[in-house]
C-alpha positions as CSV (number, residue, x, y, z in Angstrom):
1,X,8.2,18.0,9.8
2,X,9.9,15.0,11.2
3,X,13.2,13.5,10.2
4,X,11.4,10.6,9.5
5,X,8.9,12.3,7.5
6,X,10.9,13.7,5.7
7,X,13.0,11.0,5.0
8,X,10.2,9.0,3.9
9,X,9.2,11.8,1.7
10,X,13.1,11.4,-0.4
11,X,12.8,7.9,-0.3
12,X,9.2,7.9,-1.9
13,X,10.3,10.6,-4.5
14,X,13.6,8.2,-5.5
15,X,11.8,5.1,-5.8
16,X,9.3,7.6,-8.5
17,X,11.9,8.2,-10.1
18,X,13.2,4.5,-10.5
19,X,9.4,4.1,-11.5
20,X,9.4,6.5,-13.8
21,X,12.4,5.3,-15.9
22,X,11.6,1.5,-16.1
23,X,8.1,2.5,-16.8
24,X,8.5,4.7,-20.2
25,X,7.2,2.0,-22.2
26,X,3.9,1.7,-20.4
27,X,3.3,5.9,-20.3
28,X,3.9,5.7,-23.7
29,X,1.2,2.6,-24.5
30,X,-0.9,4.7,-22.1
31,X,-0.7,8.2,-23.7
32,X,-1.5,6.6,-27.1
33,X,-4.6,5.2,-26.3
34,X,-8.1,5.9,-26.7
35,X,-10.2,7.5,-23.8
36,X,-11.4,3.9,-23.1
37,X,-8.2,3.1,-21.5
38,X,-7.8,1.1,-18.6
39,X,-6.4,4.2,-16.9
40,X,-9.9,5.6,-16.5
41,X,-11.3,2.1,-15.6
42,X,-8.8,2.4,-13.1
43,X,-9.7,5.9,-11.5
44,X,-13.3,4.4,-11.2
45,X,-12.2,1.7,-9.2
46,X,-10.2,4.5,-7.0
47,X,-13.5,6.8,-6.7
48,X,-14.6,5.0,-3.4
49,X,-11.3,5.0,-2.0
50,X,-8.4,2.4,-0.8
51,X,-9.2,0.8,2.2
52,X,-6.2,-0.1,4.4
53,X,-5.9,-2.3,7.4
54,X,-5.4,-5.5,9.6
55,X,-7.0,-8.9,9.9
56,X,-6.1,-10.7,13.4
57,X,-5.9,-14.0,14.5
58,X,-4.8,-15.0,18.0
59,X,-3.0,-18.8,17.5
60,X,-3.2,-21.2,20.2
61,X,0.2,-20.9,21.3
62,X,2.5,-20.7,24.2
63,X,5.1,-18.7,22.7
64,X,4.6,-15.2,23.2
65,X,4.6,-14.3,19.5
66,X,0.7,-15.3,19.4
67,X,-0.7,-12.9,17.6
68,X,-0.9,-13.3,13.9
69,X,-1.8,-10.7,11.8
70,X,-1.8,-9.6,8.1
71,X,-1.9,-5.3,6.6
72,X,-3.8,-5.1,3.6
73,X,-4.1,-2.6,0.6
74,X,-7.8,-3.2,-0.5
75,X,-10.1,-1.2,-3.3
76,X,-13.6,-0.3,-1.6
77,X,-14.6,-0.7,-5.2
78,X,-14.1,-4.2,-5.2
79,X,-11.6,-4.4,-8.0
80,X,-8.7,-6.1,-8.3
81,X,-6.0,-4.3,-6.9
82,X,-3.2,-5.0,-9.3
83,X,-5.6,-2.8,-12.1
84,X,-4.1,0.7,-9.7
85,X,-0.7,-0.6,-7.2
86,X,2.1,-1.1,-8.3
87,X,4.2,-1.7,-4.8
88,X,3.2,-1.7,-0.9
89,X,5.9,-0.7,1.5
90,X,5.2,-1.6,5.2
91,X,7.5,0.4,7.8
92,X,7.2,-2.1,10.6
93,X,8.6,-1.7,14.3
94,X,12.1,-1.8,14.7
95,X,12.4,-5.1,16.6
96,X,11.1,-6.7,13.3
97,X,13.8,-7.7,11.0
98,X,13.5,-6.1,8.1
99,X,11.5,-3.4,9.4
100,X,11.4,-2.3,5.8
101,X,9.1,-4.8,3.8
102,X,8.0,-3.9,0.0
103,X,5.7,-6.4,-1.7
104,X,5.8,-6.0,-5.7
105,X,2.4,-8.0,-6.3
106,X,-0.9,-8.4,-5.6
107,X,-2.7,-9.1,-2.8
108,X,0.1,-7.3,-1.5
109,X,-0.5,-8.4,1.7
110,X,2.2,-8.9,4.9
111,X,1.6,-11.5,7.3
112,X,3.8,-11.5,10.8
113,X,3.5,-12.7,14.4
114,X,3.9,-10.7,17.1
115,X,2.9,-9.8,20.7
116,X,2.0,-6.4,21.0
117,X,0.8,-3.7,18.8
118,X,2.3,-0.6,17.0
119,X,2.2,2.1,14.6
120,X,2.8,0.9,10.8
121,X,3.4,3.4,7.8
122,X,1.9,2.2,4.6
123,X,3.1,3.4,2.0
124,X,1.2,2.5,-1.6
125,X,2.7,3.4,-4.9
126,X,0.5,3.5,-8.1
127,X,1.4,2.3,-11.5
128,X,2.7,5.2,-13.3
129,X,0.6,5.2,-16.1
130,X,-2.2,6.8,-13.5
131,X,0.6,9.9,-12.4
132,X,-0.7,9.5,-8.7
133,X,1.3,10.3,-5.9
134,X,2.3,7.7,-3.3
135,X,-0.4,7.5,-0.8
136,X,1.4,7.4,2.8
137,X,-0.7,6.5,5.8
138,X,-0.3,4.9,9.4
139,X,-2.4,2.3,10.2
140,X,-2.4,1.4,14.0
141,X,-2.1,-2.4,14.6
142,X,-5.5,-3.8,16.9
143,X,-5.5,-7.1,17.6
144,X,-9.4,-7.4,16.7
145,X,-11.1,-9.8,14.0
146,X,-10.5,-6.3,11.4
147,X,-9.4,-2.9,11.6
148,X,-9.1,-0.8,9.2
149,X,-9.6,2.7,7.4
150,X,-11.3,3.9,4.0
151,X,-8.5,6.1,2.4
152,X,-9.8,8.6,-0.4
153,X,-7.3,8.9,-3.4
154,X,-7.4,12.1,-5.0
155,X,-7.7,11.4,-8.6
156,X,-7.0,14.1,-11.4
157,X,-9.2,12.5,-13.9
């Protein structure tokens, strides 16, 4: 296991944690409901999987920074996403500033210009009512119309 890995591993557990405490309220509003909750509307719209990629554009520029592109956290079911994520963390190249970017609401999208491609982690965090782990993946950049790749999200429903 990498450094990296496994530094992304702490840093996924402490932000659970976080999410944990300033979430009691909802577990508990969760726990007492009937077994028509949205938390098994919400493990449907997981059953065909997150789908997580980029859309490219190429701008008519002379600047090198030309290429503009936007990651995205999508539901193959077609459902709003906001009914499952809670938080999207892109680990960008280095050369970006922040490298770090977490987005708190839906469409939870990240739009950037660039000029070449590069390995980015996504990391997606659930809402802790649905006791999923993070999902962590690494979604190379293409500069094409869309790339992307149907994630399946193990469930315990």
């Amino acid at each position: 296991v990498s450094t990296q890995s496994t530094w992304e591993y702490v840093e996924s557990a402490k932000l659970l944690e976080i999410m944990a405490n300033t979430r009691e309220n909802e577990l508990r509003s969760v726990a007492s409901s009937s077994n028509s909750s949205p938390q098994h509307s919400a493990y449907d719209a997981l059953s065909s999987g997150l789908r997580i990629g980029n859309e490219h554009q190429l701008l008519d520029s002379d600047d090198d920074n030309k290429h503009q592109w936007t990651m995205f956290v999508r539901l193959e079911s077609g459902a709003p996403i906001e009914t499952v994520v809670h938080q999207v963390e892109y680990s960008l190249h280095p050369t970006f500033n922040p490298p770090k970017v977490k987005i708190d609401s839906a469409p939870f999208t990240l739009t950037r210009l660039g000029w070449g491609t590069f390995d980015i982690v996504v990391t997606v965090h659930f809402l802790h009512s649905l006791r999923l782990a993070p999902i962590v993946h690494k979604h190379s950049l293409k500069f094409v119309p869309e790339s992307s790749t149907l994630i399946n999200v193990p469930t315990h429903s």
